[in-house]
C-alpha positions in Angstrom: 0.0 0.0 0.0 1.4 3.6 -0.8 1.0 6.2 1.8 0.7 9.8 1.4 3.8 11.3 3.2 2.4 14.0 6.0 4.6 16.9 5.6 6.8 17.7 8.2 6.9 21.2 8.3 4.3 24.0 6.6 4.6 27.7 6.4 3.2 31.1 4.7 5.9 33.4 3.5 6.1 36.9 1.4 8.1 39.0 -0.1 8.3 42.3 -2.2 7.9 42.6 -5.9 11.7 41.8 -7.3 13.3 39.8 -4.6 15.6 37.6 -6.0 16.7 33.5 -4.8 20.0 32.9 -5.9 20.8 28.7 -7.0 20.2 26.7 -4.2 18.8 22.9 -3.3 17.2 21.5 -0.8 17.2 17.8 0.9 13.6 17.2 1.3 10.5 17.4 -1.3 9.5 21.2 -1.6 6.1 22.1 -2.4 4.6 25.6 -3.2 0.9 26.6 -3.6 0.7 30.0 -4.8 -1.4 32.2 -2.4 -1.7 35.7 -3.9 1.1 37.9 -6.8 3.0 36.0 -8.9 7.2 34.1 -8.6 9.0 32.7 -11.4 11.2 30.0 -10.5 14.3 28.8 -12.9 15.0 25.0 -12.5 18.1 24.2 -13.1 20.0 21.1 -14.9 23.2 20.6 -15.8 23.9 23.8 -17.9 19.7 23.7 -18.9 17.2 25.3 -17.1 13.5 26.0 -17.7 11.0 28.8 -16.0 8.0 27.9 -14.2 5.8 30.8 -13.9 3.5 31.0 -10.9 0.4 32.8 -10.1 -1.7 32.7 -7.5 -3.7 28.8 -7.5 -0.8 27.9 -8.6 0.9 24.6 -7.5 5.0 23.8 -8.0 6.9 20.6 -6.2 10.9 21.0 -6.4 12.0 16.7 -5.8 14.8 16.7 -3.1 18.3 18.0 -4.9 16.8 20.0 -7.3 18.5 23.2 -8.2 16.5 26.5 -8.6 16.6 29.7 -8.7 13.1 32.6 -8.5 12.3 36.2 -8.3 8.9 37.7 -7.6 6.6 39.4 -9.8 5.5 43.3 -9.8 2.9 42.7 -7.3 4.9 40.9 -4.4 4.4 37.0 -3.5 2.9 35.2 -1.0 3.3 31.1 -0.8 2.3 28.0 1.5 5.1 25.9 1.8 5.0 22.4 3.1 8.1 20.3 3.4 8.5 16.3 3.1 11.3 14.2 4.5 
């Protein structure tokens, strides 16, 4: 039988219109549910990367060890976050 994992951690965060995440990864599955403005995240491959545009209803989850990179739209950002380990 396959269980849905429980996250471990959830959160709401903001920030202003421009703020910029530089490269990063994490160790745990990320997911994002867009609340309200609008983030563009870069994922990041090898030397490829894609954009993921996100507006609010909007749902992205980064797998553990995945490189990314966002900034935040003209309106500002605010997310749910939840965390699996």
């Amino acid at each position: 039988m396959n269980r849905i994992k429980t996250p471990t951690a959830m959160h709401t965060w903001s920030n202003k219109p421009g703020a910029v995440y530089p490269i990063h990864a994490h160790s745990y599955l990320k997911t994002l549910f867009c609340v309200t403005g609008s983030i563009q995240f870069k994922i990041h491959k090898g030397t490829a990367s894609r954009n993921v545009m996100m507006k609010a209803g909007d749902k992205i989850e980064l797998p553990p060890k995945t490189s990314h990179s966002a900034i935040v739209g003209p309106r500002g950002v605010t997310c749910i976050e939840t965390h699996q380990y």
